[in-house]
N, C-alpha and C positions, 0 to 999 in steps of 0.2 A: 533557221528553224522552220517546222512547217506549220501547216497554218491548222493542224488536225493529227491524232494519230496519240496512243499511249500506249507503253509496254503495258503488259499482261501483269497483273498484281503489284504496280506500284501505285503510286498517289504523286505527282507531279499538278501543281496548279501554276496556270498559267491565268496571267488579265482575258479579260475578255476580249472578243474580236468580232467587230462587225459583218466579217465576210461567214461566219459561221450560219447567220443568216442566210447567204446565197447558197451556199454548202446544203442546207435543209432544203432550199427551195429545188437543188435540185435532183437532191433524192427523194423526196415528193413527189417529184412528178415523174420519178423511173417507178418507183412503188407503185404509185398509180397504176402505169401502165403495165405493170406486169402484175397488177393480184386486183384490177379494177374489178371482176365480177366477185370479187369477195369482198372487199373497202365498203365499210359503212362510215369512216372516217380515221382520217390522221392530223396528229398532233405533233408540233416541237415542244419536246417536255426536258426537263432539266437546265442545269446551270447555264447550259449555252445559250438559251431562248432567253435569260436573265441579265440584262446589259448591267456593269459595272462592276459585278462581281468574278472570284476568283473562281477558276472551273478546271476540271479535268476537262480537257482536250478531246471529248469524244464526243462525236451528236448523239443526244435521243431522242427515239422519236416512237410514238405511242401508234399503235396500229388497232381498230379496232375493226371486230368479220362480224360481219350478217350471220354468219351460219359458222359453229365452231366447230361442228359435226364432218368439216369441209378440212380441218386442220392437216390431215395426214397430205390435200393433193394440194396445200399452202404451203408446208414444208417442202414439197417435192418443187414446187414453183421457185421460192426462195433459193434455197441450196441451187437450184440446175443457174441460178442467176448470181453464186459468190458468197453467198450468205450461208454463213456457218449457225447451224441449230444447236443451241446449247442448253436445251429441256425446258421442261415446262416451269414445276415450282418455285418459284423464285423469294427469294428473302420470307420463305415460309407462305407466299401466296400462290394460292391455288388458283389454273386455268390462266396464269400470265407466262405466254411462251416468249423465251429469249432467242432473238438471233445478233449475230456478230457481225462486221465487216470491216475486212482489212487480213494483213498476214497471222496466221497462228501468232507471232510474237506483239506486234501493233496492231491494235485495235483504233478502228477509225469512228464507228458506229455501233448505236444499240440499239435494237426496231425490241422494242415489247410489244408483240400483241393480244390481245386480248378478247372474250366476246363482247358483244355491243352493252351487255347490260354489267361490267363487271365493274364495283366500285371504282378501280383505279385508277378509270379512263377520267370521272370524274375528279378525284381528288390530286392528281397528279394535274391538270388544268390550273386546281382551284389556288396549290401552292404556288406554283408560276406566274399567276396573274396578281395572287395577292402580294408576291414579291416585289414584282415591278410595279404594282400602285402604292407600294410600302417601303419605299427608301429603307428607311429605318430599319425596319425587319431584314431585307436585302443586305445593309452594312453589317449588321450581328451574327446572320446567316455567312459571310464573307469572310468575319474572324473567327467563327467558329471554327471552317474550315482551313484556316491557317493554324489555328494552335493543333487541329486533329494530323494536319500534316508534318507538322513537327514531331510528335508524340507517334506516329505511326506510317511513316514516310515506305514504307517495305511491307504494308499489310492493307491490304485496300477492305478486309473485312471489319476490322478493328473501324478503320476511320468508316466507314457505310454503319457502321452503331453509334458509331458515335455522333452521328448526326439526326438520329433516328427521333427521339426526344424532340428536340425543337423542330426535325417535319410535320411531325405530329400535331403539336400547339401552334404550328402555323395554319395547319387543316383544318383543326374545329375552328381557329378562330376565323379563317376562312368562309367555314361553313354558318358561324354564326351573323356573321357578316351577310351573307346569302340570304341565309334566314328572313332576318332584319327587311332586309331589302324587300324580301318579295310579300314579308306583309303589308309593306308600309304601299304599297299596290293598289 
């Protein structure tokens, strides 16, 4: 098996794997170097940054520009570097552009980027960290996505709603969390 890599619109979960790690680290630093004057910061976002849990097999990784005004010569950078542009609006949000990597069929990677100031950059952190400081949450988050696999194994839309709900409730309570924290300051 490999250690990365998913058909196109299925839902295949796999354990986690520590090398997905190095995997990030080292598209990070190809990203870096090829959109450094536009990087005001990057992220590993999603299941794989999440140790313990069950994941699709694909990195993500959150991209945030200085200047989104810059996008059209970001796509040109991307693309001439393998990276497939697959539009902007994503799950209904606005100013988060998707790119791909890997064959038209297997997908290996998914750069979101985004402007510096756009909620997601934030809240897509805030899920991540309160997972991994949250066993608990993490194990729930872990069967959720078993029983959505089950139930939608051939629709990878169906299961991305179905998980939507408990993103959610993990983000405010994330954010209340945050809250909390920074008044007690």
């Amino acid at each position: 098996m490999r250690d990365i890599g998913l058909e196109r619109g299925t839902v295949i979960l796999v354990p986690h794997n520590p090398k997905w790690r190095l995997i990030y680290e080292e598209e990070f630093k190809f990203l870096y170097k090829i959109l450094e004057d536009y990087i005001a910061g990057i992220s590993h976002i999603g299941s794989t940054a999440i140790p313990g849990i069950v994941v699709k097999p694909i990195i993500d990784i959150a991209i945030v520009v200085k200047y989104i005004s810059k996008i059209g010569k970001i796509i040109e950078i991307m693309e001439t570097h393998g990276y497939i542009y697959r539009g902007e609006i994503l799950l209904g949000i606005p100013d988060r552009y998707l790119f791909v990597k890997g064959t038209e069929n297997i997908r290996t990677h998914h750069i979101h980027l985004m402007p510096i100031t756009h909620p997601q950059w934030e809240t897509q952190q805030l899920f991540r960290d309160y997972l991994i400081s949250h066993p608990e949450s993490a194990k729930e988050y872990h069967n959720l996505k078993l029983e959505l696999k089950q139930h939608y194994p051939n629709d990878r839309e169906r299961y991305l709603e179905g998980k939507s709900s408990f993103i959610l409730n993990i983000i405010e309570t994330a954010k209340k969390g945050t809250k909390q924290y920074k008044n007690k300051k």
